[in-house]
C-alpha positions as CSV (number, residue, x, y, z in Angstrom):
1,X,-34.3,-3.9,-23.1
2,X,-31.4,-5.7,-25.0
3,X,-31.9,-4.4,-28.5
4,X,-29.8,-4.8,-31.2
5,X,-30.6,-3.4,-34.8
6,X,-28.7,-5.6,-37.3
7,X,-29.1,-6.6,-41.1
8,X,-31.7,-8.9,-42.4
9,X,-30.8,-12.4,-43.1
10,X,-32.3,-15.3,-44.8
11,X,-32.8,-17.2,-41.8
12,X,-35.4,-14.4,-41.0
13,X,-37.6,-14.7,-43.6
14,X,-40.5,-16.5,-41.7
15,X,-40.7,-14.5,-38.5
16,X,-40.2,-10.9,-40.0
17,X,-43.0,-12.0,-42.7
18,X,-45.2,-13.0,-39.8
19,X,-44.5,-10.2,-37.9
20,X,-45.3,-7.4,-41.0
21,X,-48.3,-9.7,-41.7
22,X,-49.5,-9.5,-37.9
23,X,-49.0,-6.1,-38.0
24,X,-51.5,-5.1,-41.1
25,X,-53.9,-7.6,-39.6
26,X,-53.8,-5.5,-36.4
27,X,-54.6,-2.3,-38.4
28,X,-56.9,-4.0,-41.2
29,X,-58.6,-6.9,-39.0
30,X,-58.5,-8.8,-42.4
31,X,-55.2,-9.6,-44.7
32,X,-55.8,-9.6,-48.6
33,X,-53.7,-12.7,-49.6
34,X,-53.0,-11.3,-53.2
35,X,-50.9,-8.7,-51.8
36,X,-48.0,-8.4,-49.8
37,X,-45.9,-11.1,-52.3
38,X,-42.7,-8.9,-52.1
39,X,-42.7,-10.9,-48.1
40,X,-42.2,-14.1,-49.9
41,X,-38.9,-13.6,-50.4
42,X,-37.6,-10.5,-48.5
43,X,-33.9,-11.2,-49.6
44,X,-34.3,-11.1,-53.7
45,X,-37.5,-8.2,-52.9
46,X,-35.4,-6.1,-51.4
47,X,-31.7,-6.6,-52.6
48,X,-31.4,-3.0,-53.2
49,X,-32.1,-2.2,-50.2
50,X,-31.1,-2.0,-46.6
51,X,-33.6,-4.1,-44.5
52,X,-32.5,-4.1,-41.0
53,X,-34.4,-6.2,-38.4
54,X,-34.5,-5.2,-34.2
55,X,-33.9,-8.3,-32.2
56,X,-34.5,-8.4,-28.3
57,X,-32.4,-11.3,-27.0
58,X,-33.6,-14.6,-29.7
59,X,-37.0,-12.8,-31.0
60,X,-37.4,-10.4,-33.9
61,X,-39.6,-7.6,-32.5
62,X,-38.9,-4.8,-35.3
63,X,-38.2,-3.8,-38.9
64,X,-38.1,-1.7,-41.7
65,X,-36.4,-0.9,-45.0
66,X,-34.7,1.5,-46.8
67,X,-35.1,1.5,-50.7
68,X,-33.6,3.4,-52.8
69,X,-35.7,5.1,-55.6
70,X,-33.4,7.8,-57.1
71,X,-29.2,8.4,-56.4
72,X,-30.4,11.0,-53.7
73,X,-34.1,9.5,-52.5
74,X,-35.0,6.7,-50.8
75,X,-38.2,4.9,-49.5
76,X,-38.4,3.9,-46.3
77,X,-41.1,0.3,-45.9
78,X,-42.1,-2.4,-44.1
79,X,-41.6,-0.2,-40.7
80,X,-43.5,-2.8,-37.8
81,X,-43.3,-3.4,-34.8
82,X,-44.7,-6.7,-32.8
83,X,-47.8,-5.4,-31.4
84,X,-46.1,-6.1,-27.5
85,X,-43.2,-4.2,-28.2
86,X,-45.0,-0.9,-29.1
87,X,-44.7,2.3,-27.8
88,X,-41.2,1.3,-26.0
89,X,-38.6,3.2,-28.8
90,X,-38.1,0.2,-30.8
91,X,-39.8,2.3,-33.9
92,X,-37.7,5.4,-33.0
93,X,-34.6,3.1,-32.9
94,X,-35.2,1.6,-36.4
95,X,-36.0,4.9,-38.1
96,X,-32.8,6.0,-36.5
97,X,-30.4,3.3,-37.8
98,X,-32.5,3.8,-40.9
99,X,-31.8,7.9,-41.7
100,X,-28.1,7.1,-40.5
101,X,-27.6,4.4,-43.5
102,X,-29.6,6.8,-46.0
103,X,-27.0,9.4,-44.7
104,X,-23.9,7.4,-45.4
105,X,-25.0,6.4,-48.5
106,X,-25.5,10.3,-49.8
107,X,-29.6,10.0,-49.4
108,X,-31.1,13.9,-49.3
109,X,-34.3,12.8,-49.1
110,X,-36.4,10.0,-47.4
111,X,-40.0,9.9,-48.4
112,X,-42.3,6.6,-47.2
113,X,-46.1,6.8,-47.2
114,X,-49.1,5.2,-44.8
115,X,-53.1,4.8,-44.6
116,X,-54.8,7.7,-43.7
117,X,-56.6,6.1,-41.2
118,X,-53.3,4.6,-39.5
119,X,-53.6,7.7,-36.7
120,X,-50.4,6.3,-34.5
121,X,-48.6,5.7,-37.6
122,X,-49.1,9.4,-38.9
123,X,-48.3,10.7,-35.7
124,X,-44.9,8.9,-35.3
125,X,-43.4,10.1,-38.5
126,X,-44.5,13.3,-37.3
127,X,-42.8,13.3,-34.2
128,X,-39.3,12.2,-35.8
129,X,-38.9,14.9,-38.0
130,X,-41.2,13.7,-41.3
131,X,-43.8,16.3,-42.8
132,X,-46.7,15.7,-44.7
133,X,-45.7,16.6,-48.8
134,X,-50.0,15.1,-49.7
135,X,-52.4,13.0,-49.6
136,X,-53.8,11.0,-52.2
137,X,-56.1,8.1,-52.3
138,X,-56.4,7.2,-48.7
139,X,-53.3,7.5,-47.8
140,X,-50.8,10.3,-46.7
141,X,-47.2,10.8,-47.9
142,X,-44.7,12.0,-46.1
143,X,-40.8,13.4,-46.9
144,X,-37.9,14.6,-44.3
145,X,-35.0,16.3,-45.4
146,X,-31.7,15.3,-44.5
């Protein structure tokens, strides 16, 4: 695999879009069109952020953002992976370039939540580190300490 992790840029906007959108359809079967607008413009949505994108040679197969919520918390969202590419470390690889940015910006803590349901999600955060602080409403919350 020739992966590299590199920032989001505008030219990206229509394939990472598809691919978060692909993504909740695989889990949901349906999409809900009033949601999901922050995708309509992933550069001004997350400005304050670090969105990083996996490419394997021209395709986008990966993403996932960090957003800061507090000088020593962030969020990490939008975590997908193209449904092909699963379960071959592309996840593990953006979670990893992810804590490292939170890290060099003076992050402590990185929280992020998911669907309760979402079983292979829940057990991925698990597995790098994340614990479960609640859950609430359907969906579980998680933090990891850095």
């Amino acid at each position: 695999m020739n992966l590299v992790i590199r920032s989001f840029q505008p030219v990206d906007q229509p394939k990472v879009k598809e691919l978060i959108l692909n993504g909740l359809v695989d889990h949901w079967k349906i999409l809900d069109p009033t949601k999901n607008r922050d995708l309509d413009n992933i550069q001004d949505s997350y400005r304050t952020a670090t969105f990083l994108v996996a490419q394997e040679d021209d395709c986008i197969i990966g993403c996932g953002a960090l957003v800061p919520r507090s000088p020593e918390k962030a969020e990490i969202v939008r975590m997908s992976v193209d449904s092909g590419k699963r379960r071959q470390g592309v996840g593990s690889v953006i979670l990893e370039h992810l804590i490292y940015e939170a890290r060099q910006k003076g992050i402590k803590t990185i929280i992020l939540e998911t669907t309760e349901t979402w079983e292979e999600v829940i057990a991925f955060y698990l597995r790098n580190g994340f614990h479960i602080t609640h859950y609430q409403g359907g969906d579980v919350y998680f933090s990891l300490d850095l």
